[in-house]
C-alpha positions, -999 to 999 in steps of 0.1 A, spaced: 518 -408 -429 500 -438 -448 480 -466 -426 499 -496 -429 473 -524 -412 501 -550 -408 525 -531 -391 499 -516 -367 484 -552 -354 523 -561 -356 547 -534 -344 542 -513 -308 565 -485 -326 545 -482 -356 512 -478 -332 530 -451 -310 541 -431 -341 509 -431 -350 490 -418 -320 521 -394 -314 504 -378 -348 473 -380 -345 474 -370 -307 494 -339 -331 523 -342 -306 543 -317 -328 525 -291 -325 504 -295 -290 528 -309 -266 566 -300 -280 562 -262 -272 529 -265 -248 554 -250 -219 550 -214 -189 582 -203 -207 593 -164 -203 616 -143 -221 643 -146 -192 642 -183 -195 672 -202 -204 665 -234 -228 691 -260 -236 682 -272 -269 705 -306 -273 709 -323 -305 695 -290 -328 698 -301 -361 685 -272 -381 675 -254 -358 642 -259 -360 634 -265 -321 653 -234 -314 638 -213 -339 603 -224 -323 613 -218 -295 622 -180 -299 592 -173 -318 566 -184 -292 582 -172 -258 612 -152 -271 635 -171 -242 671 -174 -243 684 -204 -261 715 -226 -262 714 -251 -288 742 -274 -292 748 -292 -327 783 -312 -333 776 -313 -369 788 -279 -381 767 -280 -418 741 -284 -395 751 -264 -371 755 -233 -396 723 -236 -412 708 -235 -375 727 -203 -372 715 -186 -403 675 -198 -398 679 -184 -360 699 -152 -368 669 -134 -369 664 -142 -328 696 -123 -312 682 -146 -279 696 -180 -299 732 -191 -298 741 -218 -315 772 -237 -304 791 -258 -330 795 -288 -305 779 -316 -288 770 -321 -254 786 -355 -239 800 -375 -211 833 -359 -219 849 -333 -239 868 -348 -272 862 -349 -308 841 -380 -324 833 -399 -360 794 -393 -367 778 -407 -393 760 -381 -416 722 -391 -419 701 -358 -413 679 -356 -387 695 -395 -375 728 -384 -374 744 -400 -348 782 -416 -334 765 -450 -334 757 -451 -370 778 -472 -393 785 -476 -433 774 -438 -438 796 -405 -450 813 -396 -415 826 -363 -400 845 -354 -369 822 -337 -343 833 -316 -314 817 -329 -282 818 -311 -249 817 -323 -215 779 -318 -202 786 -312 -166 812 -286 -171 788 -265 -196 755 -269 -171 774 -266 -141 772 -228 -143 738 -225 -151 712 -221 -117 677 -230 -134 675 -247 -171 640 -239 -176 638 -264 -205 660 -287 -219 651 -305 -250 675 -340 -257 677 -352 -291 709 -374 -295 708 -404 -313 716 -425 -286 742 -405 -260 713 -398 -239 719 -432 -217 756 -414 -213 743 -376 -206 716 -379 -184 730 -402 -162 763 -381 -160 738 -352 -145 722 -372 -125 758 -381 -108 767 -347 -107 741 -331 -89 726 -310 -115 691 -327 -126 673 -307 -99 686 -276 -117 667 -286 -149 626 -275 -151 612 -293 -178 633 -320 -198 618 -329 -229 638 -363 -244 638 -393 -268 651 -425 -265 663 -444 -288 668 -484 -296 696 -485 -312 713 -518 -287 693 -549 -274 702 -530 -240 688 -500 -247 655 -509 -233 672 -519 -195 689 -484 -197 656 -472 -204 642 -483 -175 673 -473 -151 677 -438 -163 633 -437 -156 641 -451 -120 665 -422 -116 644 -393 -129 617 -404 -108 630 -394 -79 637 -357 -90 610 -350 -116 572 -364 -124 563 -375 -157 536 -354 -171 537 -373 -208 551 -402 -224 553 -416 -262 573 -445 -258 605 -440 -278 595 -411 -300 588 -380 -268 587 -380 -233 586 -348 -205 598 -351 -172 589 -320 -148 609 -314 -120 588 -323 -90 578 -292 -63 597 -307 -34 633 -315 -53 
């Protein structure tokens, strides 16, 4: 990633993306978890696969990965098929269960996107698929967006305290994403501590000893 002087005195993003990298983010903090083989992980948003496959390799844990996008979906299948602990699902994880227009732009994929190649995306209600899980020792949230509408829907149900480590980006896609932001922090406070924080690229929320 080229050093662009202008937008680093200018742009707080630009600055955060760059310490992300050279703090080396993707490779020391994404997978620097106590995870075990009998671990469930909830990989949401898996592209590729990528997290997933990651995942597998270093701790060999159980994963769900959930990807509405089924070209994406598929290839996540075939680069995981090699880990018989990875399922990949060929649906989204939501505030409720329907089908939804995304807009096709690789890893920014998303059902806020607009003037972009669309697909219909199966989405399933989030509560109903975690409500039968006891302990989520990881879940990882990359969704373009639907974040302010799953974690909050959780959080009404019950369910954070069931959830170890959650590993999340936020976006700023709307001029009220930022007040969301702040709500949804407010929230997660009260069940899990922050152990580290790249504004609006990564953040990890570990559930606190007491919740």
């Amino acid at each position: 990633m080229g050093f662009n002087l202008i937008r680093f005195l200018t742009n707080p993003q630009y600055r955060t993306v760059r310490r992300w990298y050279r703090d080396g983010g993707d490779q020391q903090l994404r997978y620097n978890y106590d995870l075990k083989a009998s671990d469930l992980v909830f990989d949401v948003g898996a592209y590729e696969g990528q997290f997933a496959e990651e995942i597998a390799k270093r701790f060999g844990s159980k994963v769900e990965a959930f990807e509405p996008v089924a070209v994406y979906a598929e290839i996540a299948r075939k680069r995981t098929a090699a880990f018989p602990s990875v399922r990949v699902h060929s649906f989204g994880l939501a505030r409720a269960s329907g089908q939804s227009s995304i807009s096709i732009d690789g890893l920014a994929s998303s059902r806020s996107g607009k003037d972009l190649k669309t697909v219909i995306g199966e989405f399933k209600d989030v509560v109903e698929v975690c409500r039968d899980s006891n302990e989520i020792a990881l879940m990882k949230i990359n969704i373009e967006g639907d974040e302010y509408e799953v974690l909050p829907a959780l959080m009404d149900a019950g369910l954070m305290t069931r959830i170890r480590e959650l590993q999340v980006q936020f976006h700023l896609f709307k001029p009220g994403d930022k007040g969301r932001y702040h709500v949804i922090k407010e929230r997660l406070e009260k069940t899990h501590d922050l152990t580290w924080r790249y504004p609006f690229i990564w953040e990890n929320w570990r559930l606190k000893a007491a919740a």
